[in-house]
Backbone bond lengths (Angstrom), bond angles and torsions (degrees), N, CA, C in turn:
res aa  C-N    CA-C-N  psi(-1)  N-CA   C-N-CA  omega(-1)  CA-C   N-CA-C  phi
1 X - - - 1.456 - - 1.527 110.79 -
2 X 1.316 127.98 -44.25 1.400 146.67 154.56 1.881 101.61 -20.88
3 X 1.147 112.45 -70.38 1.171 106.04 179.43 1.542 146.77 -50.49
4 X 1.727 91.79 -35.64 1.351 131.33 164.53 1.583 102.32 -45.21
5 X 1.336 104.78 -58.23 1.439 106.95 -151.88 1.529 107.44 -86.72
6 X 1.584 108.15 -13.23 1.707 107.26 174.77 1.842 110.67 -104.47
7 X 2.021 84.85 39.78 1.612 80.38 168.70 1.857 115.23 103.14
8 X 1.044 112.66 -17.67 1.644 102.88 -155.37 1.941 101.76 -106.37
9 X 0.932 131.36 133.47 1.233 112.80 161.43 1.698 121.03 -88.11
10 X 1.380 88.27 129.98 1.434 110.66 -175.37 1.399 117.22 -107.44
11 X 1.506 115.70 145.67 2.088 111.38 179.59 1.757 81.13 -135.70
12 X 1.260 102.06 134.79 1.562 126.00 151.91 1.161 120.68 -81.92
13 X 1.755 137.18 134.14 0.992 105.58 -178.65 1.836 75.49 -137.94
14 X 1.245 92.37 135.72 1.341 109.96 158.12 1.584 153.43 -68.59
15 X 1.310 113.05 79.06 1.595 107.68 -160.52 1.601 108.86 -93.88
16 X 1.504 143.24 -8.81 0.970 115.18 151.20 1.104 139.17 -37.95
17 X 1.425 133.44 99.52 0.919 137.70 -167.29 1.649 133.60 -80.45
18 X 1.703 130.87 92.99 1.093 109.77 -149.89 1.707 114.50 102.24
19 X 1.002 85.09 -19.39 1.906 93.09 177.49 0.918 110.93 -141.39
20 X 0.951 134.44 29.64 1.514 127.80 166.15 1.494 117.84 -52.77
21 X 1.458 100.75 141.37 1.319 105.39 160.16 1.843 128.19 -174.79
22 X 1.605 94.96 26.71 1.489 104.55 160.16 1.531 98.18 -38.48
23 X 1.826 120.68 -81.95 0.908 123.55 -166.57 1.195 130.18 -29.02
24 X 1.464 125.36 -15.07 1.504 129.69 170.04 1.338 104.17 -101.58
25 X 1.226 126.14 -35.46 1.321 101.01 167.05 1.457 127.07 -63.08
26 X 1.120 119.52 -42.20 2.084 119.24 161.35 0.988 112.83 -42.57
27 X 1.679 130.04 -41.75 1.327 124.66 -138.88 1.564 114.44 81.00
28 X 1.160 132.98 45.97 1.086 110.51 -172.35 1.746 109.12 -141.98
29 X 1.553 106.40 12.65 0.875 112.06 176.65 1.688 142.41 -77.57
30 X 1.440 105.37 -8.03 1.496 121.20 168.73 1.483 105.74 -78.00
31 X 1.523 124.23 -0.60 1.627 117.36 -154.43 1.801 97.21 -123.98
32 X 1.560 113.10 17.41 0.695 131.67 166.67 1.417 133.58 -39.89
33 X 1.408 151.77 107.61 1.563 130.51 168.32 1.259 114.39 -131.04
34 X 1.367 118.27 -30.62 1.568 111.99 -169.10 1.784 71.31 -151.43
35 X 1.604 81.65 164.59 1.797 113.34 -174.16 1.429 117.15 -148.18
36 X 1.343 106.35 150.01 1.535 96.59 177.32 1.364 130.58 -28.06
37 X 1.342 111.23 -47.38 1.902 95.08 177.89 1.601 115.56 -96.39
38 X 1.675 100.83 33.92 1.743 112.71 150.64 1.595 97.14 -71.25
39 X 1.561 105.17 -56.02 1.504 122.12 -135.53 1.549 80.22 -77.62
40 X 1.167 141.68 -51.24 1.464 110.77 -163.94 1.426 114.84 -102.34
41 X 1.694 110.67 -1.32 1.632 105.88 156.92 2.201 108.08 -69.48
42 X 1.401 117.66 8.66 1.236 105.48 -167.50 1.880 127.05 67.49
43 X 1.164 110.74 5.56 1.591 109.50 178.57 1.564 90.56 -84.38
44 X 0.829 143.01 -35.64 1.530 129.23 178.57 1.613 122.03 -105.36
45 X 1.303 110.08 178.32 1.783 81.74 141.08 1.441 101.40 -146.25
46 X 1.310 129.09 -168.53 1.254 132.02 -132.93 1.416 135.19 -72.42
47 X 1.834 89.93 -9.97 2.008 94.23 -174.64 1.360 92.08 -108.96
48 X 1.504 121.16 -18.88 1.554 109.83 178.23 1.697 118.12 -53.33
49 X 1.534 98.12 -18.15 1.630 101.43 -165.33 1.554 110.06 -107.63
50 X 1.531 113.07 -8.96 1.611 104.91 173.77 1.452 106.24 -88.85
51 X 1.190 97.87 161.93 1.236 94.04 -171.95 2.328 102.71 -132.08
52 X 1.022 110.09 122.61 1.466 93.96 -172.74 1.544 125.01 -91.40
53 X 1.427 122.20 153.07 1.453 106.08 -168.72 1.199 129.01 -83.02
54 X 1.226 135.74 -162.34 1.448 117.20 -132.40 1.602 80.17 -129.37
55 X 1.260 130.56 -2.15 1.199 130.91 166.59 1.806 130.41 -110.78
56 X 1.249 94.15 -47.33 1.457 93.67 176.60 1.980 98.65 -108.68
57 X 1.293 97.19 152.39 1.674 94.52 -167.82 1.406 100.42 -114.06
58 X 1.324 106.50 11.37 1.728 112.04 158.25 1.474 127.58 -103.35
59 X 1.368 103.04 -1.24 1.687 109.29 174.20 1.841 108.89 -102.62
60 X 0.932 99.52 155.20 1.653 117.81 -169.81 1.593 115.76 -146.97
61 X 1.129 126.71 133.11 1.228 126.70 -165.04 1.411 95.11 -129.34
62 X 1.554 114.43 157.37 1.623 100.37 -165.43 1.812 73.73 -142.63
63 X 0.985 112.83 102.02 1.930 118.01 -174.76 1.768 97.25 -56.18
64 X 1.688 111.24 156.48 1.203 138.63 163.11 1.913 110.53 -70.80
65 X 1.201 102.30 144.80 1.884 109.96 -176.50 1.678 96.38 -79.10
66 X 1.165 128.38 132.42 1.536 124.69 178.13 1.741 99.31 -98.45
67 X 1.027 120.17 -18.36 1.328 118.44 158.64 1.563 149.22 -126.60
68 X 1.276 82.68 34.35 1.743 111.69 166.06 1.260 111.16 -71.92
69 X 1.237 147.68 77.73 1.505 123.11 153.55 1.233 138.87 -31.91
70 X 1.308 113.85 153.09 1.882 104.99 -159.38 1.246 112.11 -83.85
71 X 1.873 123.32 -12.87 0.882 100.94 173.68 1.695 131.07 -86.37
72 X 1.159 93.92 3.68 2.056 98.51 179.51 1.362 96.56 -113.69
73 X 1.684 117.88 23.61 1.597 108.00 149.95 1.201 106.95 -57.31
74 X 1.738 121.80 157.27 1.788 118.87 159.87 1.559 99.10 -146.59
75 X 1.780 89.93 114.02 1.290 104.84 -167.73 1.732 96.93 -52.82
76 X 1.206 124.15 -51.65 1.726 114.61 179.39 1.345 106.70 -34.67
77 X 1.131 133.21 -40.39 1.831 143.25 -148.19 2.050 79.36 -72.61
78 X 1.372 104.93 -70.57 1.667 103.85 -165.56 1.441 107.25 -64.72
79 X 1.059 149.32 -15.39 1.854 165.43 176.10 1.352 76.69 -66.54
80 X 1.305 116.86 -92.41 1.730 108.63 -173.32 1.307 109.78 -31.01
81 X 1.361 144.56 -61.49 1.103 110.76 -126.79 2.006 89.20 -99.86
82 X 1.215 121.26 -17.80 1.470 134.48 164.41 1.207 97.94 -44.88
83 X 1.476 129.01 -63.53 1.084 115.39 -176.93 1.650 141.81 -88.93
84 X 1.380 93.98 14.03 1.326 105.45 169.25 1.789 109.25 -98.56
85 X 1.554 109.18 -10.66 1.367 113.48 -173.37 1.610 119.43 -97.62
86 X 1.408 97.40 -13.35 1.585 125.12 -175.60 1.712 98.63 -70.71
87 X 2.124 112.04 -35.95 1.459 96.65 -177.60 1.409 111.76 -55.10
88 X 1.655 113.35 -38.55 1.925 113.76 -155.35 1.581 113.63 -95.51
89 X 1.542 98.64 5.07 1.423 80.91 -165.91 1.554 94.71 -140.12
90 X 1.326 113.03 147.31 1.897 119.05 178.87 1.861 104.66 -77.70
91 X 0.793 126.18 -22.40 1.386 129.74 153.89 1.492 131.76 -144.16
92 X 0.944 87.21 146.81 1.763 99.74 -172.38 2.112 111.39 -117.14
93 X 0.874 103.13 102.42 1.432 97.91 -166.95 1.672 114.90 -109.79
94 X 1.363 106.17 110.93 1.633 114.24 -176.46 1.259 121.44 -74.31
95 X 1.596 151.68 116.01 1.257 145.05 -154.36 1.412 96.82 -105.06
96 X 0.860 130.17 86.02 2.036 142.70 -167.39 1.497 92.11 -73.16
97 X 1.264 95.87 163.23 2.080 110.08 -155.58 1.642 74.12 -112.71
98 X 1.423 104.76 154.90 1.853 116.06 171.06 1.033 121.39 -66.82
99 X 1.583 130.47 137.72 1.348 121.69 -175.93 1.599 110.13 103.29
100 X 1.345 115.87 166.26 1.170 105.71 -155.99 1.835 92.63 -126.13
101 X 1.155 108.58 63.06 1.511 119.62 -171.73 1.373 109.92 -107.50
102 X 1.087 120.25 -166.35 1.450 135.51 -151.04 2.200 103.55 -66.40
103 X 1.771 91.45 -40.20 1.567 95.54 -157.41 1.826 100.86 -85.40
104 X 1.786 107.49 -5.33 1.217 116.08 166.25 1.580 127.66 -78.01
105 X 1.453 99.62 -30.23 1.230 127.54 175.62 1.530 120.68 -55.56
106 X 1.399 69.24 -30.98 2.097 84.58 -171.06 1.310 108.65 -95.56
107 X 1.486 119.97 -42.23 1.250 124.93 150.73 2.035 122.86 -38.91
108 X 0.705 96.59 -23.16 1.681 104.75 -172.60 1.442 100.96 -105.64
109 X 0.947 116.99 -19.72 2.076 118.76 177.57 1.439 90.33 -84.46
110 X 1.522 132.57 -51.53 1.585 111.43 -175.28 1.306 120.20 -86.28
111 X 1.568 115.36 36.32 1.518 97.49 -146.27 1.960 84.79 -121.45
112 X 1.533 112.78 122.64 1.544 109.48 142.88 1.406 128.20 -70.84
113 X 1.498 129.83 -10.97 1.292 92.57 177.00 1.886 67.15 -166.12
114 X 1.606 107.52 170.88 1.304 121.88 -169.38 1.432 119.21 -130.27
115 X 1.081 137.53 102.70 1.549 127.30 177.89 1.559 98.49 -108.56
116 X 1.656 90.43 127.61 2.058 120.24 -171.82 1.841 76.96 -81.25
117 X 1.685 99.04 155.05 1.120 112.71 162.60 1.746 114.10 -134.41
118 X 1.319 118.35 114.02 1.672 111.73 -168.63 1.081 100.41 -146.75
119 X 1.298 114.24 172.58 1.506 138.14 173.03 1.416 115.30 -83.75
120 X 1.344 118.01 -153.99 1.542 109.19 -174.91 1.756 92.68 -136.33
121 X 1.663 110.60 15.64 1.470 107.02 -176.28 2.043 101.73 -90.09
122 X 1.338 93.00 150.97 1.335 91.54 -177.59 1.551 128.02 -45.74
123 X 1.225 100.92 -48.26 1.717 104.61 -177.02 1.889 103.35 -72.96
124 X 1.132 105.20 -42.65 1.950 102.21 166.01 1.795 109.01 -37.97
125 X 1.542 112.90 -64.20 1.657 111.30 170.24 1.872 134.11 -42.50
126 X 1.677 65.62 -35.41 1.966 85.73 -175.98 1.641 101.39 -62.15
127 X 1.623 108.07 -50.69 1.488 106.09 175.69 1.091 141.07 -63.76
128 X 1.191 96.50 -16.51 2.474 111.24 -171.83 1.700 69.97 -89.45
129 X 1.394 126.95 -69.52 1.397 118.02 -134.65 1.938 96.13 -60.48
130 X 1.342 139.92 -28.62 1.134 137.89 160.61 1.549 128.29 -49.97
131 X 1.348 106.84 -34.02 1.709 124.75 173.99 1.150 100.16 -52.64
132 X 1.914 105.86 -62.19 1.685 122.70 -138.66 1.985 66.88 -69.16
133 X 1.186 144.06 -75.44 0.949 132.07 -125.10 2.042 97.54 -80.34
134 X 1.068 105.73 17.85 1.756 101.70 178.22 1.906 101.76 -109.14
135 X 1.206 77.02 -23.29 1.966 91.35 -164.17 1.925 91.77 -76.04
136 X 1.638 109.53 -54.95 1.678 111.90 178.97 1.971 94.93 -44.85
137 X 1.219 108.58 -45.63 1.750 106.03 -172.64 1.227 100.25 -50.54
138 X 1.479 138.71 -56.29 1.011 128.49 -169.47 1.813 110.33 -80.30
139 X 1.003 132.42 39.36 1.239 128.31 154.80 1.737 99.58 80.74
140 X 1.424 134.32 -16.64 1.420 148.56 -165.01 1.592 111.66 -65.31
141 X 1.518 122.30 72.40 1.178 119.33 -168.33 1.665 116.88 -95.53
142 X 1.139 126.07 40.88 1.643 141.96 159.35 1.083 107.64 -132.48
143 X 1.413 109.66 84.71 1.734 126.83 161.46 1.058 113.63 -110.92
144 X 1.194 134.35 140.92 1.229 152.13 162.54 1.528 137.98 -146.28
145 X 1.077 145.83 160.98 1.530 152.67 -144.71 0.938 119.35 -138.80
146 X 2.050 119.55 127.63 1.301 108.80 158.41 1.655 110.76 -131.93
147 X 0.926 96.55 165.33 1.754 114.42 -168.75 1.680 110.86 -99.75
148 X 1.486 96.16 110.88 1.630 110.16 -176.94 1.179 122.50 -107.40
149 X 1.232 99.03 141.53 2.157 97.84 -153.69 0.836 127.24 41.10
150 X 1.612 109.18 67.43 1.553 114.60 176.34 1.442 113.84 -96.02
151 X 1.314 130.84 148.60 1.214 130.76 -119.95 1.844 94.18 -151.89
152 X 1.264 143.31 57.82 1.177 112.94 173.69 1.319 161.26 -35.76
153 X 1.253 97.43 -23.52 1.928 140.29 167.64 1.541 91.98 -62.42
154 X 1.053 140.05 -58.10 1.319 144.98 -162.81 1.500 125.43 -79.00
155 X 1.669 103.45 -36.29 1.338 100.91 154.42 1.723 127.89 -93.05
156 X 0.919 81.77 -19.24 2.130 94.64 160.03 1.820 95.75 -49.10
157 X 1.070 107.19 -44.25 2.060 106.22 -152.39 1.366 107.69 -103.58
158 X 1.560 104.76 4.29 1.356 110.27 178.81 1.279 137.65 71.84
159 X 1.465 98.87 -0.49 1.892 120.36 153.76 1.431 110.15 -20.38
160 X 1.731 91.07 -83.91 1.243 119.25 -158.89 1.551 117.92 -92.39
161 X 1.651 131.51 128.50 1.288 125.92 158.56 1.208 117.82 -18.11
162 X 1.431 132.13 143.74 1.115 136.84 178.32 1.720 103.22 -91.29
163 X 1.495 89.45 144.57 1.463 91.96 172.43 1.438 152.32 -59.84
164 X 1.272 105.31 1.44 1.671 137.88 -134.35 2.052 79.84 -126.48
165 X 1.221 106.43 -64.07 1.749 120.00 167.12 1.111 105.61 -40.81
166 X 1.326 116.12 -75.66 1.559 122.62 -164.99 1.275 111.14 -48.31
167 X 1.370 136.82 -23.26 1.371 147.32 -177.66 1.468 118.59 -80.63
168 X 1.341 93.45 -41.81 1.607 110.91 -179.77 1.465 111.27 -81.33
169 X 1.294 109.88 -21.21 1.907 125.67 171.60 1.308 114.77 -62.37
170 X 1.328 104.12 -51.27 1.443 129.74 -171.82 1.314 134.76 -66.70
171 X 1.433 100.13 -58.36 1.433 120.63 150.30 1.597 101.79 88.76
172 X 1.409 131.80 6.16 1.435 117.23 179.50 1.594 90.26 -135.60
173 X 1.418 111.98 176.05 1.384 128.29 -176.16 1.254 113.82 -42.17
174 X 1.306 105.33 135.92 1.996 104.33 161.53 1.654 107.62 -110.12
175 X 1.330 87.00 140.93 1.550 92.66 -178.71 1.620 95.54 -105.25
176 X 1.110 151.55 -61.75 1.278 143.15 -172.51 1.323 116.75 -175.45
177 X 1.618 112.34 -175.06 1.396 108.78 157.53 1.420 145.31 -135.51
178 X 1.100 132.96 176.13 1.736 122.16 165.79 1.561 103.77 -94.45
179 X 1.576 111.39 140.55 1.296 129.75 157.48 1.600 107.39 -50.87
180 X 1.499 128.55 160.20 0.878 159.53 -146.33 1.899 71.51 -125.81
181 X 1.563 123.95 119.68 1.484 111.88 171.98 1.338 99.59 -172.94
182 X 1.294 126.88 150.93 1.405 144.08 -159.61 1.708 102.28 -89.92
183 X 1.088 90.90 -32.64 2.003 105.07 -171.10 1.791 92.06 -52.58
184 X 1.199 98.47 -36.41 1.983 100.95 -151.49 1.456 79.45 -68.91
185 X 1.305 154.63 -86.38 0.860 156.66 -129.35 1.468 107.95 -58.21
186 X 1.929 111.16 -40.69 1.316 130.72 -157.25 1.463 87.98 -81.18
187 X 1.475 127.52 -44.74 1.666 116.51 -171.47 1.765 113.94 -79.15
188 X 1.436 103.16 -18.85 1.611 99.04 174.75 1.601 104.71 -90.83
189 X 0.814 133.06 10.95 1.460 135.25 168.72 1.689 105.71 -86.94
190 X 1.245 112.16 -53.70 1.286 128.85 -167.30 1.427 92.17 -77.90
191 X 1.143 132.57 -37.06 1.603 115.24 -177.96 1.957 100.42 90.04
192 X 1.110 104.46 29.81 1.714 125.18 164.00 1.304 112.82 -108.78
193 X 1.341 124.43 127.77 1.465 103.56 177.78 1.768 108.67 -79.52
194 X 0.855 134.48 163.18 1.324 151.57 166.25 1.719 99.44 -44.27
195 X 1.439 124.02 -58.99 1.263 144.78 -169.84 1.659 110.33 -48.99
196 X 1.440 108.48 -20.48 1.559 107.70 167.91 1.605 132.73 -91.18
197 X 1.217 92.66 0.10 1.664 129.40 157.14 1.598 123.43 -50.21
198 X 1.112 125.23 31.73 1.385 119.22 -146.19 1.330 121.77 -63.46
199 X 1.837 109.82 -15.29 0.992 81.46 -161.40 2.161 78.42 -122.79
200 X 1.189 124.62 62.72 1.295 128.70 173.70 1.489 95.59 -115.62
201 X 1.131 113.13 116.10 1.212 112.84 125.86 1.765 104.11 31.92
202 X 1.428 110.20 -125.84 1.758 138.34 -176.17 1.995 104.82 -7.01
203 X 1.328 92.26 -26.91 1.528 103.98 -167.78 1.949 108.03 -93.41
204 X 1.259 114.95 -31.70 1.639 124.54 146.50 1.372 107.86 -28.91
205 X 1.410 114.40 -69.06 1.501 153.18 -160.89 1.496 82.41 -49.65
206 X 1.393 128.92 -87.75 1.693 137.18 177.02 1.371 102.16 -39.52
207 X 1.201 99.71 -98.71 1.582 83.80 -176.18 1.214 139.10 -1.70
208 X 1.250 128.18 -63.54 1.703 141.06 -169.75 1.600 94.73 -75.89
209 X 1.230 112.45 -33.38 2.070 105.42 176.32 1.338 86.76 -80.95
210 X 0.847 144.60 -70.98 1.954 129.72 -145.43 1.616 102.31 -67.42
211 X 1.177 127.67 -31.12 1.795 138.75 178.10 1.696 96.16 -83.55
212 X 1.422 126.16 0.73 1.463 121.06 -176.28 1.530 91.33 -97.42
213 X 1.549 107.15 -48.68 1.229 113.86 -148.06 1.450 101.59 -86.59
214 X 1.302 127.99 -12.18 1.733 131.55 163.27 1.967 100.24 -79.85
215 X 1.016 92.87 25.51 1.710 94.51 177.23 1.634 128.25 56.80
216 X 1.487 115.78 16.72 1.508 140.97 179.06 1.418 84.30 -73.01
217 X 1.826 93.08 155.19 1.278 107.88 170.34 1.578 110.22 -114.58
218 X 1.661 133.66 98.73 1.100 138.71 -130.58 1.220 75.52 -122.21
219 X 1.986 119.25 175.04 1.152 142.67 -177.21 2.054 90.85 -114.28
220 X 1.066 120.71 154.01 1.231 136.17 144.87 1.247 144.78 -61.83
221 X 1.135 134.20 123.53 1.801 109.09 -177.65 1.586 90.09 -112.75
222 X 1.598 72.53 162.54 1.605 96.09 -165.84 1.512 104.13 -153.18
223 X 1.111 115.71 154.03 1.694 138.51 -163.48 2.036 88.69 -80.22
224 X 0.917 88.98 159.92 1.328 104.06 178.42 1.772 125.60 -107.95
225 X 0.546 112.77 119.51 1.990 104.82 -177.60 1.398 107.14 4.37
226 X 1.198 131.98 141.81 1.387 151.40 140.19 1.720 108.37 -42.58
227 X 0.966 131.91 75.05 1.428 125.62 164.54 1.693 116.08 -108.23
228 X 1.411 130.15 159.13 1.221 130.00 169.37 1.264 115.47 -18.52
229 X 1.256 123.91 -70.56 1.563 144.77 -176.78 1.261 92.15 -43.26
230 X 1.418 127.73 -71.15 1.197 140.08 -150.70 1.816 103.57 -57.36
231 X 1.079 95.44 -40.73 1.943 111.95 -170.45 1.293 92.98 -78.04
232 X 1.399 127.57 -44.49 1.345 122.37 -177.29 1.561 117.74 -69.47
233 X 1.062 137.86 -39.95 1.353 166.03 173.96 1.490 129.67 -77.88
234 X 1.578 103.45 -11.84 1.692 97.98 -159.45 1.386 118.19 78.25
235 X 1.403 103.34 146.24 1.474 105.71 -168.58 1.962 94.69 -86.59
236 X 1.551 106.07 163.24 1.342 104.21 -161.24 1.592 84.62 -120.00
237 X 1.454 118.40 168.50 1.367 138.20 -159.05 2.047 95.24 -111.26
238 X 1.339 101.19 131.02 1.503 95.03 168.05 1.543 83.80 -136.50
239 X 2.153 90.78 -143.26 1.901 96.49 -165.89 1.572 82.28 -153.77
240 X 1.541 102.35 149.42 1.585 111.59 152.37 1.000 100.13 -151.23
């Protein structure tokens, strides 16, 4: 949505297959009619099935089939339709299902460039760092990483990998991260994105990845020391 709003037109396309649920996070799921595996079974064709959001009028979401089985996916079927979406739009962004299976597979055949999404818990690293090394198999050399629910409190206490590690684990670009925050949960429930939040915190967090990922050289925000105030008050948002 970030992108949307600094100008760019953007389409989501949903490849969890069977699980979808961008559409509930937008809100946009009662406005439902046709879905990706309309568009490449041919019962539709391609604008009948996006559907655009209800806020920015440059984003487009193209919903996942909940009853497509994976095996009469055809990765050619989504190549087409990526590349028929690549003419109208400055990005096209694929939401790949977990795991490195068939609907990832297909995701990674249309894909110019890849952003891993993980945590900072060990077995979360163990998994991007297996991707990054399936994605290098496929010849896919724009990878990069961002860090979800990141938590400073947590790597202070030794929970969580440090961030500084995770980089050095990883070994390809970091683009940024999301706060660790209650709101995210509270706006994907509601079917609000978080992103209309402008002035929280979580929305810093976007920002500085979508201004990373147009190749800007952005500052980070970051939580500030844990002090009394801070515990009393909520932690406050700065930048480095």
């Amino acid at each position: 949505m970030v992108l949307a709003q600094l100008g760019k037109r953007v389409c989501l396309i949903d490849v969890d297959l069977g699980l979808r649920n961008l559409d509930v996070m937008m809100g946009l799921e009662n406005r439902i009619i046709y879905d990706l595996g309309d568009v490449m079974a041919g019962r539709c064709i391609l604008s009948q099935a996006m559907l655009q959001d209800k806020t920015e009028k440059d984003l487009y979401l193209l919903p996942a089939c909940k009853n497509l089985h994976i095996d009469r996916f055809q990765i050619e079927d989504l190549k087409a339709v990526t590349n028929q979406l690549i003419q109208s739009f400055d990005y096209v962004l694929l939401d790949a299902p977990a795991g490195i299976e068939k609907g990832f597979q297909a995701c990674l055949a249309c894909a110019a460039r890849a952003i891993i999404v993980t945590t900072l818990d060990v077995t979360s690293l163990q998994d991007a760092d297996r991707i990054i090394g399936c994605m290098m198999q496929k010849q896919l050399v724009s990878i990069s990483f961002v860090v979800n629910r990141y938590s400073m409190r947590s790597v202070e206490k030794g929970i969580s990998v440090s961030l500084e590690d995770a980089k050095r684990w990883l070994g390809i670009d970091f683009l940024g991260y999301v706060f660790e925050d209650e709101l995210m949960q509270k706006a994907n429930n509601r079917g609000l994105p978080v992103t209309l939040h402008r002035e929280q915190r979580l929305y810093a967090c976007f920002m500085s990845i979508a201004k990373r990922m147009m190749g800007e050289t952005v500052p980070l925000p970051r939580c500030t020391k844990h002090t009394l105030l801070s515990k009393l008050f909520g932690e406050q948002t700065g930048f480095f």
